[in-house]
C-alpha positions in Angstrom: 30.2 116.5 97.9 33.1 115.2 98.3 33.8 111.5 100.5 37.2 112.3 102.2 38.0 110.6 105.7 34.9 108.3 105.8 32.4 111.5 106.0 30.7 113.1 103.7 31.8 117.0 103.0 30.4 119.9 101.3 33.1 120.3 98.1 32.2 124.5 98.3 32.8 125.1 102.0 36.0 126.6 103.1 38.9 123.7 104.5 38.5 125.1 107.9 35.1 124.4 108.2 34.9 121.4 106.3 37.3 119.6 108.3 35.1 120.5 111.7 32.3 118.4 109.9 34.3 115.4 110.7 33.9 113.7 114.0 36.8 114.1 116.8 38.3 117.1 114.5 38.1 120.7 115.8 38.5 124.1 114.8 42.0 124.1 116.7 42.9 120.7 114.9 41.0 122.4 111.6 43.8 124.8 111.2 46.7 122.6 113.0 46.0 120.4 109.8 46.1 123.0 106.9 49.4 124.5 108.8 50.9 121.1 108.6 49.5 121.0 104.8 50.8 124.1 104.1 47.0 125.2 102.3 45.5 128.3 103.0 42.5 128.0 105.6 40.0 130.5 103.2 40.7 127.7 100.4 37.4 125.5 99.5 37.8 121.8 99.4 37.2 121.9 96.0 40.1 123.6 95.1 42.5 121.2 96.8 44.3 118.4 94.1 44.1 114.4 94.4 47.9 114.2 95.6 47.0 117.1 98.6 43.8 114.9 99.6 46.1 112.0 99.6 48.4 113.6 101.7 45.4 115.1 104.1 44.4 111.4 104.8 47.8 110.5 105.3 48.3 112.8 108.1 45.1 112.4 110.0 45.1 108.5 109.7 48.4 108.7 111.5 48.4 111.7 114.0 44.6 111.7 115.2 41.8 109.6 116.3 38.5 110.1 114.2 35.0 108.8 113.7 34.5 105.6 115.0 38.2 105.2 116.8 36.9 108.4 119.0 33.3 106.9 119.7 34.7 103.3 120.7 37.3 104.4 123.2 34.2 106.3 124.7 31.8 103.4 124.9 35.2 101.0 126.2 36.2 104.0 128.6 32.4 103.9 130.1 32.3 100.3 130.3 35.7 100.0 132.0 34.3 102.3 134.6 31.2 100.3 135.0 33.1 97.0 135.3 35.1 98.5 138.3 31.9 99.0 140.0 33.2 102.6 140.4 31.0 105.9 141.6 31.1 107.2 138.1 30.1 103.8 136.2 27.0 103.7 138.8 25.5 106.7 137.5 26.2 105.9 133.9 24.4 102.8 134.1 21.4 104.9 136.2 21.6 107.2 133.1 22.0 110.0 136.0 24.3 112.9 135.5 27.8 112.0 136.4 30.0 114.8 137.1 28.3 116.2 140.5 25.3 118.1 138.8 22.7 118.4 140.6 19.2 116.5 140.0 16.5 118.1 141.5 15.6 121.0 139.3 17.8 119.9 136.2 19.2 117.0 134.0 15.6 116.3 133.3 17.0 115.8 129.5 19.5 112.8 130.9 17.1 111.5 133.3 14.1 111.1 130.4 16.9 109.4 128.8 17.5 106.7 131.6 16.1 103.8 129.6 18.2 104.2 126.1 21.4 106.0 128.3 21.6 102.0 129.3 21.2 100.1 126.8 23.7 101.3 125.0 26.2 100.8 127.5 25.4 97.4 127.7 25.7 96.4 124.2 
């Protein structure tokens, strides 16, 4: 194991796949990333020096938004909506399905979820 990027990765695992283990990073930004690097995507984490780790947090630090950055903007972005009083904050803070699903024979999973959905707006 291997603690690269503030996440915990599997040292034997291939780059591509180990990089999609980290929040807010894809399979498209996976191999974006090793292009940029100039590794090899079949190469295992392992295999990859100190100075090309260095240089892997380098580049995501500056060029994407990961982990907690991601989940923030979300929570800010929902509560921005909820402070305008807009359509979409309403059913956030209803913990009702917000993009024009409908409720009567489904989002049974979001609508058990009504009490936590909520609270952790509101924190």
């Amino acid at each position: 194991m291997l603690y690269v990027l503030n996440t915990n990765l599997n040292s034997k695992k291939k780059l591509f796949i180990a990089f999609t283990e980290i929040y807010g990073l894809g399979k498209h930004n996976a191999s974006q990333i090793c292009d940029l690097l100039g590794i090899s995507v079949d190469r295992r984490l392992k295999q990859l020096s100190s100075l090309q780790l260095e240089h892997l947090t380098q580049l995501v630090n500056q060029n994407y938004n990961i982990g907690s950055e991601i989940k923030r903007s979300n929570i800010k972005n929902i509560q921005r909506l909820i402070k305008i009083a807009s359509y979409k904050g309403f059913r956030h803070t209803e913990g009702l399905p917000v993009r024009g699903q409908r409720t009567h024979g489904n989002s049974r999973t979001r609508r058990k979820l009504k009490g936590n959905g909520a609270n952790i707006l509101n924190k």
